[in-house]
N, C-alpha and C positions, 0 to 999 in steps of 0.2 A: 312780291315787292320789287320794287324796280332797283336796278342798280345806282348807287348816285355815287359812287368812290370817283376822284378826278383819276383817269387813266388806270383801269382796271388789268390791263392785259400787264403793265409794268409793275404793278403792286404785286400782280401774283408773280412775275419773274423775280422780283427781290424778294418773295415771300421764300422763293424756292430757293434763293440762293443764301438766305438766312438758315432754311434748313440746313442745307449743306456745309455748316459753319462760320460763312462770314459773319464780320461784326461789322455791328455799325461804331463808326468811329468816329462820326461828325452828322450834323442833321440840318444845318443851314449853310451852302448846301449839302446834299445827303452824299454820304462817302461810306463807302463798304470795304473792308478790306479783310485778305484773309492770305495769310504768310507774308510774300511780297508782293500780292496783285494788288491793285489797287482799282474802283468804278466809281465814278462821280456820277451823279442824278445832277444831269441839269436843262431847263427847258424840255421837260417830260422826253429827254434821253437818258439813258445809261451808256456813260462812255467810259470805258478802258483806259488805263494808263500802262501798256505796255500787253503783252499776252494773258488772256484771262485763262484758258481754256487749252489741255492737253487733250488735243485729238485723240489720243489713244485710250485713255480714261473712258468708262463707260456711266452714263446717269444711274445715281442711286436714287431710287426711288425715297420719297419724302413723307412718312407715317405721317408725321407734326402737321405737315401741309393741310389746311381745308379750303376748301373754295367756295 
């Protein structure tokens, strides 16, 4: 079956960052947030309000995740 999702590669980035416990906190537009980071979905980008991402932190792997 063919893929028809609008922007498949960004669904699964926010899929994965769902797992990792962000919340969605708003959905027009989409807003994630989780402690104090904060990432707007706009014009099929995900953009940052301020540091998302502790370099030194390693990815956990995401069970919940399907592709």
């Amino acid at each position: 079956m063919k893929e028809q999702r609008y922007l498949p590669a960004l669904r699964a980035h926010i899929d994965q960052l769902l797992c990792e416990n962000w919340v969605i906190t708003q959905r027009n537009p989409l807003k994630l947030q989780l402690g104090g980071r904060t990432c707007l979905v706009t014009h099929g980008m995900l953009i940052s309000e301020g540091p998302l991402w502790n370099h030194a932190e390693t990815p956990r792997p995401c069970s919940a995740l399907s592709l």
